[in-house]
Each structure stands twice: as C-alpha cells, then as structure tokens.
C-alpha positions as a LaTeX table, in Angstrom:
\begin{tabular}{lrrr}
\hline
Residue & $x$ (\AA) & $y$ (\AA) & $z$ (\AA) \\
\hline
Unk1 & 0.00 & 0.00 & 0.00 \\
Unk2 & 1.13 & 3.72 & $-1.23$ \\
Unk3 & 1.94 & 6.19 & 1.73 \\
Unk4 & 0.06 & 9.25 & 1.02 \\
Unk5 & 2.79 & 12.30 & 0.40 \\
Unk6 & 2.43 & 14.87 & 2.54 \\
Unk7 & 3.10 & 18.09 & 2.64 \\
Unk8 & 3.76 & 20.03 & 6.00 \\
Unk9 & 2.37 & 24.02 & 6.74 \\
Unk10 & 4.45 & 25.89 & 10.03 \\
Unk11 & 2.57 & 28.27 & 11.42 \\
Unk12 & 5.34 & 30.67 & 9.84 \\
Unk13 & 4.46 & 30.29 & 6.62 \\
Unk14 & 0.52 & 29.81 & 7.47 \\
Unk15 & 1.01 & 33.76 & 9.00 \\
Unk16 & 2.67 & 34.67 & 5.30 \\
Unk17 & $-0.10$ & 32.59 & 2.93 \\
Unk18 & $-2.72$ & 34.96 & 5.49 \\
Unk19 & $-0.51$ & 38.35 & 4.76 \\
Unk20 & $-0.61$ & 37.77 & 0.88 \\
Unk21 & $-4.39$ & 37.33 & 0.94 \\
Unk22 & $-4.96$ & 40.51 & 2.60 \\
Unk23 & $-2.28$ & 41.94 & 0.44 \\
Unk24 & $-3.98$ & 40.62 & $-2.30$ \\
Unk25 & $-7.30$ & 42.51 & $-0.72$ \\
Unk26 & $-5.80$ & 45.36 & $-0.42$ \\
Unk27 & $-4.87$ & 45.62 & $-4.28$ \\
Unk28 & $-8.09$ & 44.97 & $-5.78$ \\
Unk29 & $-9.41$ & 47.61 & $-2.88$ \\
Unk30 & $-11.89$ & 45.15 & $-1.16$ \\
Unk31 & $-13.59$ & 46.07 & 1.94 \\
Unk32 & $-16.16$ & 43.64 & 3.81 \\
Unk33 & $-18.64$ & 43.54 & 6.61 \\
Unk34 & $-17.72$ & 40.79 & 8.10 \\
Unk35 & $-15.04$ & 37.94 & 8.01 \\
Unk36 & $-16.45$ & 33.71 & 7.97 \\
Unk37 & $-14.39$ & 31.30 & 8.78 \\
Unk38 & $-15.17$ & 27.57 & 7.98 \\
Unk39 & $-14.52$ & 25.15 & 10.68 \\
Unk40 & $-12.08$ & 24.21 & 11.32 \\
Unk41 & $-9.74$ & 24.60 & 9.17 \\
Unk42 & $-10.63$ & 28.31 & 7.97 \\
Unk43 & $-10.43$ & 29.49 & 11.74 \\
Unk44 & $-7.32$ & 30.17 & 12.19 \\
Unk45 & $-7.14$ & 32.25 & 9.14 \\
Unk46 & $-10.01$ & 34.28 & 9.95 \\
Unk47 & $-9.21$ & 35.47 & 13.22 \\
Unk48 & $-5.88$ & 36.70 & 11.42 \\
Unk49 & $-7.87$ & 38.48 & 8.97 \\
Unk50 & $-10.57$ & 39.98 & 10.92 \\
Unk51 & $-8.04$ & 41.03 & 13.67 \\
Unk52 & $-6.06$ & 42.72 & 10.56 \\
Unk53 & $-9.08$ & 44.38 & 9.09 \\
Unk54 & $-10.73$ & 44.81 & 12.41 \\
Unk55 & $-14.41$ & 43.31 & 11.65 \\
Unk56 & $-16.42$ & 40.91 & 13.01 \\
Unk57 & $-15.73$ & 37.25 & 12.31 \\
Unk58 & $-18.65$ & 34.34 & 12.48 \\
Unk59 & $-17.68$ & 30.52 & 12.41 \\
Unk60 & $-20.02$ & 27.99 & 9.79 \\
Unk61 & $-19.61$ & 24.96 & 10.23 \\
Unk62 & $-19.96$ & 23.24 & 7.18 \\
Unk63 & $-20.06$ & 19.18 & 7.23 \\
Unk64 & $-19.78$ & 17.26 & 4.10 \\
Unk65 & $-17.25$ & 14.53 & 6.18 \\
Unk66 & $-17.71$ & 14.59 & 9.62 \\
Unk67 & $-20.83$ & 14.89 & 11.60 \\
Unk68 & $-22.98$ & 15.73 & 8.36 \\
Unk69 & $-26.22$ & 17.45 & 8.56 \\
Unk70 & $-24.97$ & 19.95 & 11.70 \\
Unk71 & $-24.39$ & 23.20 & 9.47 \\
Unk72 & $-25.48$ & 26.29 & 10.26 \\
Unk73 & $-25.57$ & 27.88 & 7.19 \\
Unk74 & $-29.09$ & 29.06 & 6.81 \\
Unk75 & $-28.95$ & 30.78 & 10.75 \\
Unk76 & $-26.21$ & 32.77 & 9.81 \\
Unk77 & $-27.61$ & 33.92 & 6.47 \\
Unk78 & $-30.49$ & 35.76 & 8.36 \\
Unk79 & $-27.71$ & 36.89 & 11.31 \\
Unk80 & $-25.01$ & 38.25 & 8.68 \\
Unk81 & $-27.28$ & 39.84 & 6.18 \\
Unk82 & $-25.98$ & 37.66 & 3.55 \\
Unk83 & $-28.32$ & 39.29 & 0.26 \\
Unk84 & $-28.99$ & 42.51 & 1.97 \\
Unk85 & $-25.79$ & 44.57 & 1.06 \\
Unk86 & $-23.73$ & 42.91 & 3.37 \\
Unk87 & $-20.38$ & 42.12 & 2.08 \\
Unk88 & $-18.67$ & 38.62 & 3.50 \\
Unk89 & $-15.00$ & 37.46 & 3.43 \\
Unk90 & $-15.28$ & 33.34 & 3.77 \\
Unk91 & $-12.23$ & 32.16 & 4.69 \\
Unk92 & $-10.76$ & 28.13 & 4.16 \\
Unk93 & $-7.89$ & 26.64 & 4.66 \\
Unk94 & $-8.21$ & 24.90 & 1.00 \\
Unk95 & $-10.02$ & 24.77 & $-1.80$ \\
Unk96 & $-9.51$ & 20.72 & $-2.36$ \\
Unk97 & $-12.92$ & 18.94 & $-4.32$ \\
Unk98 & $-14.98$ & 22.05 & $-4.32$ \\
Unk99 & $-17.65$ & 21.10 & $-2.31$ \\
Unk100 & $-17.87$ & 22.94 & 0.69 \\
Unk101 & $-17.70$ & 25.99 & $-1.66$ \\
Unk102 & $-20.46$ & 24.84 & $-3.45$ \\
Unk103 & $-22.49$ & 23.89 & $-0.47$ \\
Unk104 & $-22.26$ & 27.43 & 0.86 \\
Unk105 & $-23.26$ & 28.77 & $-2.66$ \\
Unk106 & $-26.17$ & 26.83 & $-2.94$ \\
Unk107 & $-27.33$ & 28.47 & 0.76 \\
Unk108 & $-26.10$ & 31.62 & 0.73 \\
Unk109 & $-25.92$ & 32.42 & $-3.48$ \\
Unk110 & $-22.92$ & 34.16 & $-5.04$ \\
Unk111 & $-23.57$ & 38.19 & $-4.41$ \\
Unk112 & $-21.39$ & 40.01 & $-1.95$ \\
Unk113 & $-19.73$ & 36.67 & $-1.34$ \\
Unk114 & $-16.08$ & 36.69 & $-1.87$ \\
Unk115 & $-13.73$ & 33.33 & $-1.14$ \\
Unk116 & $-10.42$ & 33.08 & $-0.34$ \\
Unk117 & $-8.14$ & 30.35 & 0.93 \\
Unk118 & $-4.55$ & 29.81 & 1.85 \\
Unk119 & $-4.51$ & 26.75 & $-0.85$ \\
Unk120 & $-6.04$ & 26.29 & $-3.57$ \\
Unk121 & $-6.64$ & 23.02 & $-5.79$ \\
Unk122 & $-6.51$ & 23.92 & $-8.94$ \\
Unk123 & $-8.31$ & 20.84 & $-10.10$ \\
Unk124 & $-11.36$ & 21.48 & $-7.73$ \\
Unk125 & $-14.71$ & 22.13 & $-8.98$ \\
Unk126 & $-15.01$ & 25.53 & $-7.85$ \\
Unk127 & $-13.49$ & 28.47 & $-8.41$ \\
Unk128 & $-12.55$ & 30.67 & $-5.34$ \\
Unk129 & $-11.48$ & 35.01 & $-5.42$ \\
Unk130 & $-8.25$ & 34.53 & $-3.41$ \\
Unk131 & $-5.69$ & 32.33 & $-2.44$ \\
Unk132 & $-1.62$ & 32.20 & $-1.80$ \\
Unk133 & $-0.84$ & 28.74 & $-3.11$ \\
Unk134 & $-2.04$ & 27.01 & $-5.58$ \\
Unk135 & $-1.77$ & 23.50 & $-5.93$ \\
Unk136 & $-3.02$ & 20.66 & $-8.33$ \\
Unk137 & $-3.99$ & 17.33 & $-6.76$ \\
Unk138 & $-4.78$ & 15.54 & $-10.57$ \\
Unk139 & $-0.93$ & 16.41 & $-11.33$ \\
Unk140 & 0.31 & 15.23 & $-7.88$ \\
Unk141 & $-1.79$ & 14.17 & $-5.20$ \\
Unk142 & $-0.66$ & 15.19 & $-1.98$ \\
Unk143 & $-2.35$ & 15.65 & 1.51 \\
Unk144 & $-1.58$ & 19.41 & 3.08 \\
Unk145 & $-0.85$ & 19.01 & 6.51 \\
Unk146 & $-1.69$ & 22.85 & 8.62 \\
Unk147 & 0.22 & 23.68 & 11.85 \\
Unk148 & $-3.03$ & 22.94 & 13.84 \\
Unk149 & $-3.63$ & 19.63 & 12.63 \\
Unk150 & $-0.85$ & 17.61 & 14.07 \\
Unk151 & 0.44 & 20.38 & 16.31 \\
Unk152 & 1.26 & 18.11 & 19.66 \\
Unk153 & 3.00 & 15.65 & 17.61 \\
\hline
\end{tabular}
C-alpha cells in the first residue's frame, strides 16, 4: 500500500499565505462587513484576517465529512445579512474537491460573497477570489498538513 505524500504548513508560513491574501485585498481595494471562517480549518485564518481588518468574524460549520447534517448555514444567512448589502469574506484553509464551496453557494448564493483560501486546488470544482498557493492534486496528489492539525506531535 502507497503512503500518502504529505506536505507540511508551520505556522510561519501559514502567517505569510494569510498576509498575501490581505495583500492581495488590499490591491483589488476590497472592503467587507464581516469575516467567515469555515470550521475548522478556515479558523485560524479568519481570526488573522478579521483582527487585521478589524471586523467581526462568524464561524459555519460546514459538514460534508464529519458529523454531516450539523451546518449552520441558513442561521447565519439571516444573522449576517448575507443578500442585503452585506459584504462577507469566507475564509478556508483549501479549496480541495470544491464542495464545501459549493455547499455554501447553494445556501447563501454568489452576491457580496467573496472566497479566499490559503490553498487552492486547482483541479477542484469551484473556483474561489483569493488564495496564496495554488496546488493541483490531478498532477500530484498530496495531503496538506496545517500547523493545527498535528500540532502536539
């Protein structure tokens, strides 16, 4: 049986993917309500951010793996204003198949939206605004490993 490669983040360079998003913000002159970070992955990323920009952040929990069918996507449609001029920053750590992207569009729509993430999969499904990396798992399939997921190891 194949190992899976891996491919290891440090919180370093997890700080510097966060940096180039905003820088990337910053250039194309964005400005937001409010920052969303998917769990649990996209936390981390969007306390950085919303710290930085100094706006609230909201956690979704989005479950397309584990513990399916606890999302809270439609709750924090009606709390956020999502379709009523408010403009949201949803942060991931990746973009891998697409799907949890798509599952938010199909709640939430695509206006005043914007996506970023530190990685993205070039080969995924869905397209996303932002991202520092990009990566493409049909050319080489390997697992990315963040600071907080093996962190006591």
């Amino acid at each position: 049986m194949a190992m899976t490669k891996k491919a290891f983040y440090s919180w370093q360079q997890v700080e510097e993917m966060t940096q180039d998003i905003i820088r990337q913000l910053h250039g194309d002159q964005q400005s937001f309500d409010c920052v969303v970070g998917l769990t649990r992955g996209g936390l981390t990323p969007a306390v950085l951010v919303s710290q930085y920009l100094d706006i609230p952040m909201h956690a979704v929990k989005v479950s397309l793996r584990d513990h399916v069918g606890e999302d809270n996507l439609n709750a924090l449609k009606e709390e956020i204003g999502i379709n009523k001029g408010k403009r949201v920053l949803v942060i991931d750590d990746i973009n891998d198949t697409g799907a949890t992207i798509s599952a938010i569009k199909d709640v939430w729509g695509t206006d005043a939206v914007t996506y970023a993430v530190l990685i993205n999969n070039e080969a995924s499904t869905e397209e996303v605004d932002y991202s520092s990396l990009d990566i493409n798992k049909l050319e080489e399939n390997v697992w990315q490993v963040f600071p907080w997921e093996d962190w006591w190891q």
